[in-house]
C-alpha positions as CSV (number, residue, x, y, z in Angstrom):
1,X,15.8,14.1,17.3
2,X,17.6,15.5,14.6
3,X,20.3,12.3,14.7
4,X,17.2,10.3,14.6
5,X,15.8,12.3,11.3
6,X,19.4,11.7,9.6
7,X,19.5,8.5,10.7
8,X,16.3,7.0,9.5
9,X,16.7,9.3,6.0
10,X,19.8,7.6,5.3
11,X,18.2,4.0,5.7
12,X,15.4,4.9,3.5
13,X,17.5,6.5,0.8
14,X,19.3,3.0,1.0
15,X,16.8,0.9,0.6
16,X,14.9,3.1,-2.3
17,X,18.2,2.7,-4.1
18,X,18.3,-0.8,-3.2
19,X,14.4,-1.2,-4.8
20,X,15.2,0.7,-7.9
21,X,18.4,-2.0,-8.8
22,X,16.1,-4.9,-7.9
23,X,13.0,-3.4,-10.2
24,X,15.5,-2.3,-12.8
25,X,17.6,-6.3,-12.8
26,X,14.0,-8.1,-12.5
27,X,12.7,-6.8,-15.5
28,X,15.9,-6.7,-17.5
29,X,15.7,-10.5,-16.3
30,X,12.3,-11.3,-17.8
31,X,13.3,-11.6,-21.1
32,X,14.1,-9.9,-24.2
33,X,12.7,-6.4,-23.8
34,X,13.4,-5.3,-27.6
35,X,11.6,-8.9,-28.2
36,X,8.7,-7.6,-26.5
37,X,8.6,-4.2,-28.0
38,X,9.4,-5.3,-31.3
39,X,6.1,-7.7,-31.4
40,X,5.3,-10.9,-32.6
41,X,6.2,-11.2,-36.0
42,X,9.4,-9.0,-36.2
43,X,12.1,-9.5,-38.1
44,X,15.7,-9.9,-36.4
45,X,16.9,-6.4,-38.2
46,X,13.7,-4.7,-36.3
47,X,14.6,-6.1,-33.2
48,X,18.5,-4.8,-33.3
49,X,16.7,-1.4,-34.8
50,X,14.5,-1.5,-30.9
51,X,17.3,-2.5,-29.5
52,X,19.7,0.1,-30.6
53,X,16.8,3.0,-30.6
54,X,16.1,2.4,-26.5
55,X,19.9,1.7,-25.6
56,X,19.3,-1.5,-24.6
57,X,22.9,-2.9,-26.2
58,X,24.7,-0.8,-23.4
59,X,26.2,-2.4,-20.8
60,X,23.4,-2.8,-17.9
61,X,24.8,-0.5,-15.0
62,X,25.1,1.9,-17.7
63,X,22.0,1.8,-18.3
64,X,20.6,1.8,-14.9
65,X,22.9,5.0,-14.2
66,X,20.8,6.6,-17.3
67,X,17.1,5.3,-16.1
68,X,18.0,6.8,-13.0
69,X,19.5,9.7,-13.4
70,X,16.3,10.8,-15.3
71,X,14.2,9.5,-13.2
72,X,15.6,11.7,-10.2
73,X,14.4,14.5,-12.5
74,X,10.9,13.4,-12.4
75,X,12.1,11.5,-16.7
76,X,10.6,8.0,-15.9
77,X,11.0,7.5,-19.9
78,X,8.3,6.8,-22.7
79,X,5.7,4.3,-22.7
80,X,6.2,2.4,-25.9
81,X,2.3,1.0,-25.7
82,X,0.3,4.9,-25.0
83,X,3.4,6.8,-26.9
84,X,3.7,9.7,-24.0
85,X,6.0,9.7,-21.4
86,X,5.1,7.1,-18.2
87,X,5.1,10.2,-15.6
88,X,2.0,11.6,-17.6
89,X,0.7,8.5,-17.3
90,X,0.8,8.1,-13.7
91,X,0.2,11.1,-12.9
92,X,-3.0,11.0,-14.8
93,X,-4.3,7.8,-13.1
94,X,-2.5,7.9,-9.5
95,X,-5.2,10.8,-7.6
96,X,-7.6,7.5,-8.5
97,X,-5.4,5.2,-6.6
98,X,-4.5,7.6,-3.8
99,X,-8.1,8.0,-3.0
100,X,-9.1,4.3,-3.1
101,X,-5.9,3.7,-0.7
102,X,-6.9,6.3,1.4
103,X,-10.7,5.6,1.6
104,X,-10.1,1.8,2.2
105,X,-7.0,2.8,5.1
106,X,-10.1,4.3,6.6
107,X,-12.5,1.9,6.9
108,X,-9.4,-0.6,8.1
109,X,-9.0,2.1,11.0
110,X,-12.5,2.2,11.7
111,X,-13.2,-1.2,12.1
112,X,-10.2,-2.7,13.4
113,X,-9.3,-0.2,16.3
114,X,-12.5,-0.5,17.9
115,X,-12.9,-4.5,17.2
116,X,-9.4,-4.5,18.8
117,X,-10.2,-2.4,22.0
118,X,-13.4,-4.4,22.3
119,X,-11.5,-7.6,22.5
120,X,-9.0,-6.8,24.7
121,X,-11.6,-5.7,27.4
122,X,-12.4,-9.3,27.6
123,X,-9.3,-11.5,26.7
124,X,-10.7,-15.2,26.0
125,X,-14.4,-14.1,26.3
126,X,-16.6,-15.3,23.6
127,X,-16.5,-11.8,22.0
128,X,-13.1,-12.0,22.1
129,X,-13.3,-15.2,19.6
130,X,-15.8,-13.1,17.5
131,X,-13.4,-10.5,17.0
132,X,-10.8,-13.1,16.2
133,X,-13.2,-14.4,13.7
134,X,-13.4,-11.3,11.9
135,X,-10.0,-11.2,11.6
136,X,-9.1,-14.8,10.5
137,X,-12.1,-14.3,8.2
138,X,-11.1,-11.0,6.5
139,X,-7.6,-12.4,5.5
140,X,-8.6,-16.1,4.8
141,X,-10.9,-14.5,2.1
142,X,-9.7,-13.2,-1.0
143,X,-10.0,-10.0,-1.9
144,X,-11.5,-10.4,-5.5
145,X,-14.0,-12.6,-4.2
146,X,-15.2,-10.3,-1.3
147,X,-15.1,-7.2,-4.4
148,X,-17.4,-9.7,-6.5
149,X,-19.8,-10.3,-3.5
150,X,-20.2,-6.6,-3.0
151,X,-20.4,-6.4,-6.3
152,X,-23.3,-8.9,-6.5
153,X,-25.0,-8.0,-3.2
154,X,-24.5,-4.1,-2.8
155,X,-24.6,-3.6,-6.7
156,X,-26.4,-5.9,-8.4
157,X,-29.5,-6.9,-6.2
158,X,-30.0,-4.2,-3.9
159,X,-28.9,-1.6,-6.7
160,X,-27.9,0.5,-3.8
161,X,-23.9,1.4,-5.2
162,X,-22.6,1.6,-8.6
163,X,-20.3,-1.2,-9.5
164,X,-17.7,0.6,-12.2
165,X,-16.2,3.6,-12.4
166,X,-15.0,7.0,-10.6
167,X,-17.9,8.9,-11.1
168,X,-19.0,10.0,-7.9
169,X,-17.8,9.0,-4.3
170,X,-20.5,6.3,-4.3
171,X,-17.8,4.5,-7.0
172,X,-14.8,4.1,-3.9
173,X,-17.3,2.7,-1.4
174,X,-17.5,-1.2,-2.5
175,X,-13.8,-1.0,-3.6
176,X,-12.8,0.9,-0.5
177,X,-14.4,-1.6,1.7
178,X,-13.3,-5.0,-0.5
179,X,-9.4,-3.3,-0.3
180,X,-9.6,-2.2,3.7
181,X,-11.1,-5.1,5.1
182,X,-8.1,-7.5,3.8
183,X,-6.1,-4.9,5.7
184,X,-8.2,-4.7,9.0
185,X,-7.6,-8.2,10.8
186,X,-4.0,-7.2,11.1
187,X,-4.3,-4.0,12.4
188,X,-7.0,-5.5,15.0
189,X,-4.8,-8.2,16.0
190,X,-1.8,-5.8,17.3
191,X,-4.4,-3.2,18.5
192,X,-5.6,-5.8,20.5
193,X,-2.5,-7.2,21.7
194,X,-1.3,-3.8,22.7
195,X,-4.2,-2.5,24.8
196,X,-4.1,-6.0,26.4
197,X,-0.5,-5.2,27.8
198,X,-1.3,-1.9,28.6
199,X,-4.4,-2.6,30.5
200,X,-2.2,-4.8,32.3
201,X,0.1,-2.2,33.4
202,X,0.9,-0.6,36.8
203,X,-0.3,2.8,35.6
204,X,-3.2,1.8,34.1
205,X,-4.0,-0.1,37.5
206,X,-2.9,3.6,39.2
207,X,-5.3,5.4,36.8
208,X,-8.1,3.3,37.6
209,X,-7.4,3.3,41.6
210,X,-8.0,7.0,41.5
211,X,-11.0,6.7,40.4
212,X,-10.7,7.9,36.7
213,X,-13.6,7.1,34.1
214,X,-13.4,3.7,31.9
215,X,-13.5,5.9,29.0
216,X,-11.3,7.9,30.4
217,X,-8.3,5.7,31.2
218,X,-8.9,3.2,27.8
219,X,-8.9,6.1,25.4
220,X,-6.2,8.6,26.9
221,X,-4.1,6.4,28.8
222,X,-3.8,2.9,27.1
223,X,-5.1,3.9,23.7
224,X,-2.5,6.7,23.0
225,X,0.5,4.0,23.9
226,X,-1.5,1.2,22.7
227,X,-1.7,2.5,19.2
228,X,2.2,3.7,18.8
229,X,3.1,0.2,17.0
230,X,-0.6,0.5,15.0
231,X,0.4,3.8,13.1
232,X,3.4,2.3,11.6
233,X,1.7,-1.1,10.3
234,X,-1.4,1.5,9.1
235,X,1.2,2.7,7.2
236,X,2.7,-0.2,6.0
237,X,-0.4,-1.1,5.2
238,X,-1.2,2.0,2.8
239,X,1.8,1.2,1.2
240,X,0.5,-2.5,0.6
241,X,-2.8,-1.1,-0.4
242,X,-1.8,1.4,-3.0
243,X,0.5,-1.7,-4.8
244,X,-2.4,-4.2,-4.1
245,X,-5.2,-2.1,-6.1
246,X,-4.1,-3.9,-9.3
247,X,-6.8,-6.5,-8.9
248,X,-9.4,-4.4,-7.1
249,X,-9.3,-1.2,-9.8
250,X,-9.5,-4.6,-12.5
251,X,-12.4,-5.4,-11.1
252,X,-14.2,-2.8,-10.7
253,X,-13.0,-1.1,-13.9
254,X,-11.0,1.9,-12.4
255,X,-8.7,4.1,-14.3
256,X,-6.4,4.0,-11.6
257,X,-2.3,3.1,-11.6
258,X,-3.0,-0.9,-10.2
259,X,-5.6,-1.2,-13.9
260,X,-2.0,0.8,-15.6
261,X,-0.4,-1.2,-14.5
262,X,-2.1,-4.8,-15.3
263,X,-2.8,-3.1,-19.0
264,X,1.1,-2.2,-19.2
265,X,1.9,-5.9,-18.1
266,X,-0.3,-7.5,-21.0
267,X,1.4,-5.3,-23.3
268,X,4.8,-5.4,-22.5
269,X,5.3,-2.0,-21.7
270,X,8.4,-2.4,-19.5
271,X,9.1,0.9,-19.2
272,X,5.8,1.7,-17.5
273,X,5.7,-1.4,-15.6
274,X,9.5,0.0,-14.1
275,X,7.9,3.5,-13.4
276,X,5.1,2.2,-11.5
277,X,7.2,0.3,-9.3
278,X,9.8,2.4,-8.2
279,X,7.1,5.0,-7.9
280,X,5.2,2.8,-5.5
281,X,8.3,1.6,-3.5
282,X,8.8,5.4,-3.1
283,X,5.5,6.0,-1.3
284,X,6.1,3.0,0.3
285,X,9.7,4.1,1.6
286,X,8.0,7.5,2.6
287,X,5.5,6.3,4.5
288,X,7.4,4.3,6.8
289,X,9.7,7.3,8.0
290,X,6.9,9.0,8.5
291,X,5.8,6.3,10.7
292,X,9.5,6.0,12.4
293,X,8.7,9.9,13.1
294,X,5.5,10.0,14.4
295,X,6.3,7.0,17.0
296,X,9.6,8.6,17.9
297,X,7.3,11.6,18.6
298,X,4.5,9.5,20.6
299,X,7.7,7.6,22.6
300,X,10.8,9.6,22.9
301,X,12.4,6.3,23.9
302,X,12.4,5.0,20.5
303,X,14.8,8.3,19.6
304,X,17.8,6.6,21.4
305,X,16.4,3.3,20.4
């Protein structure tokens, strides 16, 4: 196990070294940054003042050495839009997103497992092809358009949930839901999938023989093996959620990191923008070698995999 841990810890310090040069190059590849924080309207001696004052006439690796050295020491740099520095920022706004990510993970959970476990009792069945409507549904639809439907529906006629805000918990539940449901059909599909292969197994067919309960064999012997390749899309799927909440928190006017974000983007606050993507890429990271770990802990196979 402890190979394993090394292993997979290496791979993700890799590739979260590997995200911080591509978000570092991208932006640097956008265009003049000391353009954009100079403004419209400045004159060529402010924009080699800019450009000087936030070392961006080094050399580029030099540069990127600098960003992230600091930025190991939690130094992310200073928003030239807000004038504080971008980990205050975040920091301020990211317990909004966390919970809106978490909420909506959820309700994906909720409804896909079940919808999943339901369909694979009865592969090819016309609830089967209900399920499978759900799903091709929920990701066919866009996600703003779902949020303005609740929004219109849940908020506006039936005055039954607020439609702005973080007041209250009532504030998460229409964002929650438009955010998890674009995430369920995926996690359904594989659920179902895997419970249909399992179900088809010799030891399921064993359990069964012997006389076990429905419940019984479904939810502690083809669920639990079932659901090892679920956990580490639900976490991919966090991941996904927690970068995707830019449109969602716009719409529904939450002060979260995805409405920093868009607001950072519109004002060219690059150094933002970069701190809210390498610190989004490190959840991301995180979250699938958590995933690595708890499968390797469900399957010991996978350890020698």
């Amino acid at each position: 196990m402890l190979s394993f841990l090394v292993k997979r810890m290496g791979m993700a310090l890799l590739v979260a070294i590997t995200v911080s040069i591509v978000a570092f190059g991208l932006l640097r590849a956008s265009g003049d940054i000391a353009l954009a924080v100079a403004g419209e309207g400045a004159t060529q001696a402010d924009i080699e003042t800019v450009r000087h004052q936030f070392g961006f006439d080094r050399p580029l690796p030099v540069q990127y050495l600098d960003w992230a050295g600091k930025a190991l020491s939690g130094d992310l740099g200073r928003s030239v839009y807000f004038r504080v520095p971008v980990s205050e920022l975040i920091a301020e706004r990211l317990p909004v997103t966390l919970a809106l990510g978490g909420l909506a993970l959820v309700f994906a959970v909720l409804l896909s497992i079940p919808l999943g476990v339901i369909a694979a009792l009865r592969p090819n069945s016309l609830l089967d092809r209900v399920c499978l409507w759900i799903a091709v549904f929920g990701q066919a639809m866009p996600s703003f358009w779902f949020a303005l439907m609740l929004m219109l529906v849940l908020g506006v006629s039936w005055r039954l949930l607020p439609i702005s805000g973080t007041g209250s918990f009532k504030h998460y539940i229409m964002p929650a839901i438009a955010l998890g449901y674009y995430a369920a059909p995926a996690i359904m599909r594989l659920t179902r999938a895997g419970m249909v292969e399992v179900l088809d197994s010799d030891y399921i067919r064993t359990a069964r023989a012997k006389g076990l309960r429905t419940g019984k064999v479904l939810f502690k012997h083809a669920l639990r093996n079932a659901v090892i390749p679920v956990v580490a899309l639900a976490a991919v799927q966090f991941g996904f959620m927690l970068s995707g909440s830019i449109v969602i928190e716009a719409v529904f006017a939450m002060p979260g990191v995805g409405q920093l974000a868009w607001i950072s983007l519109q004002r060219s606050d690059f150094t933002v923008v970069q701190g809210i993507v390498l610190m989004l890429s490190v959840i991301y990271i995180l979250l699938a070698l958590l995933a690595d770990l708890f499968n390797a802990w469900l399957d010991p196979r996978i350890r020698v995999a």
